[in-house]
C-alpha positions as CSV (number, residue, x, y, z in Angstrom):
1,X,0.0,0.0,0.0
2,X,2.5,2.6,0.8
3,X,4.7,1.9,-2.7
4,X,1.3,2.2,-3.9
5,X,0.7,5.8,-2.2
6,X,4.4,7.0,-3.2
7,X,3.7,6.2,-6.6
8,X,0.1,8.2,-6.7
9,X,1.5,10.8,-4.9
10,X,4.5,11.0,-7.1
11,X,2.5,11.1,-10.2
12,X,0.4,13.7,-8.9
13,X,3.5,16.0,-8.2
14,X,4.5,15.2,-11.5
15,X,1.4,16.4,-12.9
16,X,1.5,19.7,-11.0
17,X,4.9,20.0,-12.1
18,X,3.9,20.0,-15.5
19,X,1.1,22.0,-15.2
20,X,3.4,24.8,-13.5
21,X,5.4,24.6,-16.4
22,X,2.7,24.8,-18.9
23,X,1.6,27.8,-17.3
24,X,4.8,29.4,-17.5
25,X,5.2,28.5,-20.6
26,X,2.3,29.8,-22.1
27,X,2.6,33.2,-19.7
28,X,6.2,33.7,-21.5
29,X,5.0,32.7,-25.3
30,X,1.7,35.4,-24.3
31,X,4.8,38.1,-23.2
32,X,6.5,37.1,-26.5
33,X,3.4,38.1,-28.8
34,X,3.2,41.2,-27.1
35,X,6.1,42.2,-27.2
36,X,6.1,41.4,-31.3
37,X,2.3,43.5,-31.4
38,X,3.8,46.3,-29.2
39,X,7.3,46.4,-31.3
40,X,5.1,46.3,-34.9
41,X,2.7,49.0,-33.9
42,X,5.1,51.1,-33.0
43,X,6.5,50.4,-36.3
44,X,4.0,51.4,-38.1
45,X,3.2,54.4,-35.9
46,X,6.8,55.3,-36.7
47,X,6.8,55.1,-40.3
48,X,3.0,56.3,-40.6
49,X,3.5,59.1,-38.3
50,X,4.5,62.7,-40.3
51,X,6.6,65.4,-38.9
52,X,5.7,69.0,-38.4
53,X,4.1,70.7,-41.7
54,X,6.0,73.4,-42.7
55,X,4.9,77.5,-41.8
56,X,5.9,78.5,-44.8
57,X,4.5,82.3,-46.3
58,X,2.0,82.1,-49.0
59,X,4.6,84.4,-50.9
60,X,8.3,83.9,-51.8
61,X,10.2,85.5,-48.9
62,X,11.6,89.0,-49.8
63,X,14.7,88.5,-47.9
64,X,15.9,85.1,-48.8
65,X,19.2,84.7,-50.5
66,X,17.5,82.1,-52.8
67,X,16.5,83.5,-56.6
68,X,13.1,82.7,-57.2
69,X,12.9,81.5,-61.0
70,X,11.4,84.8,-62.6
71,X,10.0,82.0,-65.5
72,X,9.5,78.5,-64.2
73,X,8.3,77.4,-60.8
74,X,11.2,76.7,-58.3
75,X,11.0,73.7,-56.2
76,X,12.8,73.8,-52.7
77,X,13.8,70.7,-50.5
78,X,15.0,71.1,-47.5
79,X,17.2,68.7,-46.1
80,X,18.7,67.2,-42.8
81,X,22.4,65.9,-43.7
82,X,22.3,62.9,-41.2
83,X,18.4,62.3,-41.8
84,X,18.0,58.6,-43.3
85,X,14.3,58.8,-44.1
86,X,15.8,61.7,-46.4
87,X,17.2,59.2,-49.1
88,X,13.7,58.0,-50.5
89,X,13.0,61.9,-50.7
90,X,15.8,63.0,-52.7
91,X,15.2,59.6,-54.7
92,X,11.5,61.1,-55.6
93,X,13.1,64.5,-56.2
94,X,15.8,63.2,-58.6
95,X,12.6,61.7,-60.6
96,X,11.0,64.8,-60.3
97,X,13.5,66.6,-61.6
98,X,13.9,64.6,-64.8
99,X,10.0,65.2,-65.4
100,X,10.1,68.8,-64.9
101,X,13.8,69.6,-65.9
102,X,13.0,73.0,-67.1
103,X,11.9,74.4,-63.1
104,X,14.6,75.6,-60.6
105,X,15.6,73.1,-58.2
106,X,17.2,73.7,-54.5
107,X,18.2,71.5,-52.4
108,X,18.7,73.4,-48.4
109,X,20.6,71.7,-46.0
110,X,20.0,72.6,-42.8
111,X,22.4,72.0,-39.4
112,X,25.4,71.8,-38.4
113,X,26.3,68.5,-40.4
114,X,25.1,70.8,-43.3
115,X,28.7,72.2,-43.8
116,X,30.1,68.3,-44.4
117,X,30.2,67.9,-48.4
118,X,30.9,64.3,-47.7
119,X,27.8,64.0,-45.9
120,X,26.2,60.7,-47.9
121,X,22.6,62.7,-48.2
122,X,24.8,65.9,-49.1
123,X,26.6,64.2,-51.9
124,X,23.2,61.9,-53.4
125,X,21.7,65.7,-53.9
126,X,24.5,67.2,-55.2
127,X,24.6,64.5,-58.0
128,X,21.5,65.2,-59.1
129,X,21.8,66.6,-62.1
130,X,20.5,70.7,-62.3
131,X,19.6,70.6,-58.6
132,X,21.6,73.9,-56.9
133,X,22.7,73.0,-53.4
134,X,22.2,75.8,-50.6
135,X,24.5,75.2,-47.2
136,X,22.6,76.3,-44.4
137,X,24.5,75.4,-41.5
138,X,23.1,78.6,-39.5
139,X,19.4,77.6,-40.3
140,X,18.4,81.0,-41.5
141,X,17.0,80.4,-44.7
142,X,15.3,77.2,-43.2
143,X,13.7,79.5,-40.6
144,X,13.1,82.0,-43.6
145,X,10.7,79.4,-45.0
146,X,9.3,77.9,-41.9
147,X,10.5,74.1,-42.3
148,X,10.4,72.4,-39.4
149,X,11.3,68.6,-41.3
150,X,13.9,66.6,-43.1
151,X,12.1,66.4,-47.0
152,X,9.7,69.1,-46.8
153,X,9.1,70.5,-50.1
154,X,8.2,74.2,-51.5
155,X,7.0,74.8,-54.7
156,X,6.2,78.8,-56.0
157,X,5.3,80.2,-59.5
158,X,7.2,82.2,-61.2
159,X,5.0,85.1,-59.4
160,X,6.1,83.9,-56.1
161,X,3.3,81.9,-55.0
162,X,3.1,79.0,-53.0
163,X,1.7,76.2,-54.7
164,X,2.6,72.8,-52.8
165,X,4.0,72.5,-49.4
166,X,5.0,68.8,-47.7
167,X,6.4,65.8,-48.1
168,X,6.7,63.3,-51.9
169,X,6.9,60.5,-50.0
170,X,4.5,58.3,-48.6
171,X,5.8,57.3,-45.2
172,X,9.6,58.0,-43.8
173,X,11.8,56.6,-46.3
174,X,8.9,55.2,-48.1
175,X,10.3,54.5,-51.8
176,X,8.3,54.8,-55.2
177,X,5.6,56.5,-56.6
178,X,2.5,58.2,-54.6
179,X,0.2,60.4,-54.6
180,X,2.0,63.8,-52.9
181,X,4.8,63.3,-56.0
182,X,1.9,63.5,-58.2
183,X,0.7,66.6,-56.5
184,X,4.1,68.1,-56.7
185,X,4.6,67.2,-60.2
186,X,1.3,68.1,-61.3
187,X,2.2,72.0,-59.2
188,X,5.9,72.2,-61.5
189,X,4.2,71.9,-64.6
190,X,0.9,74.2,-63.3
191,X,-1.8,71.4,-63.8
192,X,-2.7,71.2,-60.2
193,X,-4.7,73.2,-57.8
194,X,-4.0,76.7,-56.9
195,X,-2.5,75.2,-53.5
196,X,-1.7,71.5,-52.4
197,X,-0.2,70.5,-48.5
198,X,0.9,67.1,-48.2
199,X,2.3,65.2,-44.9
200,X,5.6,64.9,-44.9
201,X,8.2,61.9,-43.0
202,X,11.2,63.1,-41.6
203,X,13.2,63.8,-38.4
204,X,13.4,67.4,-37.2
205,X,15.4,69.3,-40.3
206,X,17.4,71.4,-37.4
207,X,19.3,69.6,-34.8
208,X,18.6,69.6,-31.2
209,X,20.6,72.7,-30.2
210,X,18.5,74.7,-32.8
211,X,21.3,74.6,-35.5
């Protein structure tokens, strides 16, 4: 009787052991999935989620040092040097460039990295071809225009109008065609609307110290 006992109350612990373990088990596979939802969502969030809209005037700034094409709409970009969303934006600005190759093109760095010509997102925009590079490693002229983030784009008429303000891409460092390139493009060669926004992905276009 009492072998008989051991073994029933062996088996039983047994059992609880394995329950236990179960338990934990499936407690650490439920933390596992959670952490995976939590790390995706913010993800998402991250590449969904646009950066500040630019302030920019409803007329070309009287006082910047930038020459407003007196013909042809001029397109500005401005740029963070060390901004890696940035690379899928000068990407869609390279294409716009070859589809409107007649308007003005600037590209604006902003910051203090702004005065590195090896920069990697310095060098992509000065390579493409007809796009004027502007250093602005005091910020003024991105203050001038009221950027606020890395890929926001300004497009005026020849009159000095604002005709498309934000972002050509479609998430940060979102690649290929969308809709607020076609917005943009349609402003350079004045089929669009009198005014487009768009959102626009990016870090901060100054860096933290206000540079």
């Amino acid at each position: 009787m009492s072998t008989r006992a051991e073994a029933t109350r062996g088996a039983t612990t047994l059992a609880r052991w394995r329950h236990k373990l179960a338990t934990r088990a499936s407690a650490l596979v439920a933390i596992w999935l959670a952490a995976i939802c939590l790390g995706f969502a913010w993800f998402v969030d991250f590449d969904t989620r646009p950066g500040l809209p630019a302030e920019a005037r409803s007329q070309w700034p009287a006082d910047t040092q930038l020459a407003l094409d007196a013909d042809e709409h001029t397109l500005i970009l401005f740029l963070h040097p060390h901004c890696p969303c940035s690379v899928a934006s000068l990407e869609q600005l390279a294409a716009l460039r070859s589809a409107a190759p007649a308007a003005r093109f600037y590209v604006v760095a902003s910051g203090a990295g702004a005065a590195n010509l090896q920069d990697s997102n310095i060098e992509f925009a000065g390579s493409i071809p007809g796009v004027h590079m502007w250093l602005d490693s005091s910020g003024e002229e991105t203050a001038r225009f009221g950027c606020h983030t890395s890929g926001d784009v300004l497009i005026f008429d020849p009159q000095g109008r604002l005709e498309f303000s934000g972002g050509i891409t479609a998430g940060r460092g979102d690649r290929g065609p969308n809709l607020a390139c076609e917005s943009a493009l349609s402003a350079l060669r004045n089929q669009g609307s009198p005014f487009v926004s768009a959102p626009v992905f990016g870090c901060p276009v100054r860096d933290a110290d206000g540079r």
